[in-house]
C-alpha positions as CSV (number, residue, x, y, z in Angstrom):
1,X,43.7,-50.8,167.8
2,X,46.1,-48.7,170.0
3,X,48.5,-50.7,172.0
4,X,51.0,-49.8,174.8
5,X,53.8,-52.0,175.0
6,X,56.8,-52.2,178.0
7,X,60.2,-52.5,176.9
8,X,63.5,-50.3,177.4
9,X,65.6,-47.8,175.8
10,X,67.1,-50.4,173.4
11,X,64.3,-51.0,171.5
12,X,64.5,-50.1,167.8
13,X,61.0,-48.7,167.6
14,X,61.5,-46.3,171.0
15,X,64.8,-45.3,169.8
16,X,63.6,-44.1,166.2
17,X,61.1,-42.4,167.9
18,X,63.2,-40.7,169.4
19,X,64.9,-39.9,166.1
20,X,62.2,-38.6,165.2
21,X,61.2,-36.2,168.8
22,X,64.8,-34.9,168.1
23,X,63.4,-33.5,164.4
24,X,60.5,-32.3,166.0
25,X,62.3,-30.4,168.6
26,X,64.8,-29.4,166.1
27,X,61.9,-27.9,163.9
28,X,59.9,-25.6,166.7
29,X,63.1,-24.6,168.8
30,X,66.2,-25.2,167.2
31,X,66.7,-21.7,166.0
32,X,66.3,-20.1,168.9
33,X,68.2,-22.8,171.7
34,X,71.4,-24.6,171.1
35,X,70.0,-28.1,171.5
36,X,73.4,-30.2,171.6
37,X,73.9,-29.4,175.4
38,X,71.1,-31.6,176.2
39,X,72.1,-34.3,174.4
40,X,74.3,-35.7,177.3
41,X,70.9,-35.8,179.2
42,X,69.5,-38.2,176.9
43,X,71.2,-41.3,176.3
44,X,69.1,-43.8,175.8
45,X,71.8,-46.8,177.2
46,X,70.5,-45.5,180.9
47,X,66.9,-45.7,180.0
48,X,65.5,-49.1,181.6
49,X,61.8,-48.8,181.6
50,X,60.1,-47.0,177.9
51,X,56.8,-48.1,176.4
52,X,55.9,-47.4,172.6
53,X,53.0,-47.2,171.6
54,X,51.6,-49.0,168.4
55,X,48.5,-48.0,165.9
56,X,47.4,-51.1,164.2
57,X,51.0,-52.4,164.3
58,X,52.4,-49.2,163.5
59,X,55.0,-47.1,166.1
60,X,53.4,-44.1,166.4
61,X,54.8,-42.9,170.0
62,X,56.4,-43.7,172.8
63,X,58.2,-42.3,176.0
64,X,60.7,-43.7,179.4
65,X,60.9,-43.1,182.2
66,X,64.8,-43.1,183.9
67,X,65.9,-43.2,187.6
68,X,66.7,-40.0,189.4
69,X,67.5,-40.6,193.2
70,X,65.6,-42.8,195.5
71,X,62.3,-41.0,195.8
72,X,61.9,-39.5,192.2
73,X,61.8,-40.7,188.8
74,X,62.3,-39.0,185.7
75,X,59.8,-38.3,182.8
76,X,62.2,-38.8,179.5
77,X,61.6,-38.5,175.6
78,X,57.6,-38.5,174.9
79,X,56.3,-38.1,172.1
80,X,53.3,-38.9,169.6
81,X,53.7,-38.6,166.2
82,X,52.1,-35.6,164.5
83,X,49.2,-37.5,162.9
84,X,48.3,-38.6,166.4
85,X,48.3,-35.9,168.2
86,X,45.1,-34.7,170.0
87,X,43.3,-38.0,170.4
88,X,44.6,-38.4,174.3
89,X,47.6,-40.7,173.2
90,X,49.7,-39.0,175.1
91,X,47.9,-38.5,178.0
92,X,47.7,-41.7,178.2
93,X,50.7,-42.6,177.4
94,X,52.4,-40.7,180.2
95,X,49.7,-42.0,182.5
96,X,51.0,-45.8,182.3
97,X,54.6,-44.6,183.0
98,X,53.2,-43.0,186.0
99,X,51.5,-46.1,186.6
100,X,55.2,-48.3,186.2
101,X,57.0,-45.2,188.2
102,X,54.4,-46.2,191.3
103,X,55.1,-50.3,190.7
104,X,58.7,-48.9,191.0
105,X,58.0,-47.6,194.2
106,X,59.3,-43.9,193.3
107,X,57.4,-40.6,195.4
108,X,57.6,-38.2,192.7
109,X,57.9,-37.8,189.1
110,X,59.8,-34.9,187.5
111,X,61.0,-33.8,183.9
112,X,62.3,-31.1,182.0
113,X,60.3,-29.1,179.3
114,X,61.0,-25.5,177.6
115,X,59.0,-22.2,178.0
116,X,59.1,-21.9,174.6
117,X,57.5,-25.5,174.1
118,X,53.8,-24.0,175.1
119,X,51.7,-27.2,173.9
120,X,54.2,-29.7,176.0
121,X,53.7,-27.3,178.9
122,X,50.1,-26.3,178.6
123,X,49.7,-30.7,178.5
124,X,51.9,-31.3,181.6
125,X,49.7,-29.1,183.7
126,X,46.9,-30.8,182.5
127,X,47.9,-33.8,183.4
128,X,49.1,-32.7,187.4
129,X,52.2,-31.6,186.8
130,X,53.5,-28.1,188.6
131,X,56.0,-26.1,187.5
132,X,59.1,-26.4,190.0
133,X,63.1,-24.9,190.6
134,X,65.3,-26.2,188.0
135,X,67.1,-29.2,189.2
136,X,70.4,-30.5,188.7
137,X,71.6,-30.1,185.3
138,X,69.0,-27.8,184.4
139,X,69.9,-25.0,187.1
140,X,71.8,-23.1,184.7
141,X,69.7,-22.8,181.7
142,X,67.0,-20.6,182.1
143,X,65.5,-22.0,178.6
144,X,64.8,-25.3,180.7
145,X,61.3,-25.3,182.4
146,X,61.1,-27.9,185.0
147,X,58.3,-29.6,186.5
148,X,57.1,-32.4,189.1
149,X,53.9,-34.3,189.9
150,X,53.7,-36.5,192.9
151,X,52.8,-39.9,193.2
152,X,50.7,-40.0,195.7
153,X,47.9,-36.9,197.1
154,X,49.6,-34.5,199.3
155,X,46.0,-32.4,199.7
156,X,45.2,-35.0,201.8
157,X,47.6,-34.7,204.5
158,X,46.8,-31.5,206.2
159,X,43.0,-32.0,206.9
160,X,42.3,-30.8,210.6
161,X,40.7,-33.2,212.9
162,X,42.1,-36.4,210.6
163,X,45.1,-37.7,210.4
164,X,47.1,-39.8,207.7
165,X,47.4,-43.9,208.6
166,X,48.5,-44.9,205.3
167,X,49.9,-43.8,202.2
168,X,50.7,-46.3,199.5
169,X,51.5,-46.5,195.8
170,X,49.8,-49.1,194.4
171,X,50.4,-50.4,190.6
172,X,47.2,-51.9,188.6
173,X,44.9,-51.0,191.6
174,X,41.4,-51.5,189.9
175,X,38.7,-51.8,193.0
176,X,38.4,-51.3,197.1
177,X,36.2,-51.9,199.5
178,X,35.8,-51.5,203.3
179,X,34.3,-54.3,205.3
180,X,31.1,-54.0,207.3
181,X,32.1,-56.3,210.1
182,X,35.8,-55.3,210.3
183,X,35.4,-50.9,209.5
184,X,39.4,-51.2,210.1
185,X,40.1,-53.1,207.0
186,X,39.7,-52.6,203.2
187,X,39.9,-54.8,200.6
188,X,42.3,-54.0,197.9
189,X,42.0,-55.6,194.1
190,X,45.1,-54.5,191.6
191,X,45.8,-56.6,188.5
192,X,49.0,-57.9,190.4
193,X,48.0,-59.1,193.7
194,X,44.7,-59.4,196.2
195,X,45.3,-57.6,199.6
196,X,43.5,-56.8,203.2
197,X,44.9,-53.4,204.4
198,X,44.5,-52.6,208.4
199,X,43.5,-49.0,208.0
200,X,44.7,-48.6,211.7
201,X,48.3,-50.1,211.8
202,X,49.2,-50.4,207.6
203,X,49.5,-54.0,208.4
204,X,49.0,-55.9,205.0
205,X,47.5,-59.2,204.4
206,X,47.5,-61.3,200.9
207,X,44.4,-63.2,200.4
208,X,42.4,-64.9,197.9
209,X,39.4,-63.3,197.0
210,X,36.2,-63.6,193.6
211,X,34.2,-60.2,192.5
212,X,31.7,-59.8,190.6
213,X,32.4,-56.7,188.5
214,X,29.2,-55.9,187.3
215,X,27.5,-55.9,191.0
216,X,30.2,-54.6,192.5
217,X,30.7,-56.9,194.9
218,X,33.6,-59.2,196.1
219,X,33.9,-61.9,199.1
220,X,37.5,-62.2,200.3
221,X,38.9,-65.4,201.9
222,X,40.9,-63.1,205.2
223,X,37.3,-61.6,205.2
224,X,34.8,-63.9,205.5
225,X,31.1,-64.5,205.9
226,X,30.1,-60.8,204.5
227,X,29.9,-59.4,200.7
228,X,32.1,-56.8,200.5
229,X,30.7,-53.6,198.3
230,X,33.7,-52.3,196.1
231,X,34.6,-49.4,193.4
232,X,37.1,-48.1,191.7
233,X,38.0,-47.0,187.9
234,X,35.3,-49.1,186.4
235,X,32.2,-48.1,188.4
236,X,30.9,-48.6,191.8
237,X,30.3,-46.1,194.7
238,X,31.4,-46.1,198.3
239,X,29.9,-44.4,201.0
240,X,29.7,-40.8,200.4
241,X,28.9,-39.7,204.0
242,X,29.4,-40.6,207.3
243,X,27.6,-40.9,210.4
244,X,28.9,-38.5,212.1
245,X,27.8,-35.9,209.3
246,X,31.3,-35.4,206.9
247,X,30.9,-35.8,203.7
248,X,32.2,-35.9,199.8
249,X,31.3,-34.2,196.9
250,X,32.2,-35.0,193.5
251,X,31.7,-33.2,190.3
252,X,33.4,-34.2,186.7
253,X,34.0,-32.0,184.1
254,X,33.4,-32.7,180.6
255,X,37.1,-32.5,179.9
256,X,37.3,-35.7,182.6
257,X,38.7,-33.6,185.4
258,X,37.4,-34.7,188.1
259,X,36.5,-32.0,191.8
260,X,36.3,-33.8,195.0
261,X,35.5,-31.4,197.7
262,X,35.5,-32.6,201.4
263,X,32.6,-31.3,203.6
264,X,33.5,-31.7,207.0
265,X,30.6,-32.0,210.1
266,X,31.7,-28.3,211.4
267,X,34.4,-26.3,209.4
268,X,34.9,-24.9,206.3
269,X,34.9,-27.7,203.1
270,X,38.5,-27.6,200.7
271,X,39.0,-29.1,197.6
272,X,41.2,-32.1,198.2
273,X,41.6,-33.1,194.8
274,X,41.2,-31.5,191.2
275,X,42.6,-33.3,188.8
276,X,42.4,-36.5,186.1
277,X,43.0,-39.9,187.3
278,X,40.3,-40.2,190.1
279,X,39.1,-43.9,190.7
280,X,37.4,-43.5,194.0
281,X,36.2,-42.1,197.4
282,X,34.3,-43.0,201.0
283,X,33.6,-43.9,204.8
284,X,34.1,-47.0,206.8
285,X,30.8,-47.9,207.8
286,X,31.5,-46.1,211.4
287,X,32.8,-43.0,209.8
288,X,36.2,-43.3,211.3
289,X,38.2,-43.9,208.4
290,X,38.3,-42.2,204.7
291,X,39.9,-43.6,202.0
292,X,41.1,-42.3,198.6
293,X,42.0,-43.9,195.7
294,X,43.8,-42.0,192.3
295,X,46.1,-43.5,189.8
296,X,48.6,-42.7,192.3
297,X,47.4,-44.9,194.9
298,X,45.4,-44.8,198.1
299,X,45.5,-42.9,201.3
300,X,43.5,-43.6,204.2
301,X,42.8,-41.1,207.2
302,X,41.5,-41.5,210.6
303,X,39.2,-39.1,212.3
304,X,40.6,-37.5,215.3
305,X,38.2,-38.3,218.3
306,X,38.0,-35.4,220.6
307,X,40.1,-35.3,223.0
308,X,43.1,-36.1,220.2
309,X,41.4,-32.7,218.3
310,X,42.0,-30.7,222.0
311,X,45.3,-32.1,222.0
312,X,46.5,-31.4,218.8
């Protein structure tokens, strides 16, 4: 059983690990970069959030993530022991420090790799990651090769005749769902809390609420007197298309890459999102609002009416 446990830089499993991601490095690079300069950028007494990652009560990985400024985080010190390599581990791995970055309430998540560390590189991408300009320490060593993923989906804000109304990180979120009665407000489920977003003003709202996993369908106490169809990670399906004739597609590979192309009424479609961590997509009931969910959190969009499209 593979198990993923929080802890911080202190930790005498994460910090052999480390030990041992130095040897690695050491091994494939060593020879050709003087790896001592990066020491400095290291230290493991600044690292506050780290999860290792255990095989049947055996350390076999681990990685941190470490505070950059107020808007970004950075990726620190992952690594999966050799015998584990290629199983998705790692993917994984870095996927639940994204998850704590977002809890954290960081924008963006950045790190530092080397061109000549093809694998690590070739991985990063895979997982969302673009290369960007070296930053801070890293501007003056062209062996460094940096690169950044945000934390929420920028694809989304740019869509004509729609405009953003929220954009949140949200840790744990596991299922949504827009109310019939209310097409302003969706239901949100994460493992920490039970919320009722207003899709028009951001306004929040705690409530109680019981789903039923298997159905997909939950009754919320701030929402009462209707069954509210949800979906997320684990299954369901919203509303693919509206009434007034937009619409989503949604292909996924079988490397779990998952294509969500928007298909507006009149007007060329775009891809708004290609890439893992999908969880979910739809319409209000009305077709004014569009909401999407990712492992980065949600964004919800309002459709322009037309005098608002003339305007604009």
């Amino acid at each position: 059983m593979t198990e993923f446990k929080r802890t911080d830089g202190k930790d005498k499993d994460f910090i052999e690990n480390c030990r041992l991601l130095d040897m690695d490095l050491d091994r494939r690079v060593g020879k050709k970069i003087q790896r001592d300069k990066y020491k400095q950028y290291n230290r493991l007494d600044e690292i506050r959030q780290a999860i290792v990652v255990y095989e049947n009560g055996k350390a076999i990985g681990g990685g941190a993530i470490r505070r950059y400024d107020d808007e970004n985080v950075e990726l620190k010190r992952v690594f999966v022991h050799t015998a584990y390599q290629g199983k998705g581990i790692g993917s994984r791995l870095v996927f639940l420090l994204i998850e704590w970055a977002k809890e954290l309430g960081y924008q963006r998540i950045i790190l530092e790799t080397g061109e000549l560390l093809a694998e690590s590189c070739a991985v990063y991408k895979k997982l969302g990651f673009q290369v960007i300009p070296n930053y801070g320490a890293y501007v003056n060593m062209p062996e460094s090769l940096c690169m950044a993923r945000d934390l929420y989906n920028r694809d989304l804000c740019d869509m004509k005749g729609w405009e953003v109304t929220v954009k949140r990180a949200i840790g744990g979120l596991e299922w949504v769902g827009f109310s019939q009665k209310h097409p302003e407000k969706l239901l949100c489920i994460s493992s920490q809390k039970i919320t009722v977003l207003d899709c028009g003003n951001g306004d929040i709202t705690e409530s109680e609420a019981e789903y039923d996993e298997e159905n997909h369908i939950a009754v919320c106490a701030a929402l009462p007197d209707e069954e509210i169809m949800i979906a997320g990670q684990y299954g369901g399906k919203m509303e693919q298309a509206s009434v007034q004739g937009d619409k989503v597609l949604i292909e996924t590979s079988p490397d779990h890459i998952t294509t969500v192309t928007f298909v507006p009424a009149s007007g060329a479609s775009r891809v708004i999102f290609q890439n893992y961590g999908y969880y979910t997509c739809g319409f209000s009931c009305d077709g004014t609002y569009f909401m999407f969910a990712q492992d980065a959190g949600i964004a919800v969009l309002r459709k322009l009416c037309a005098h608002e499209r003339s305007r604009g």
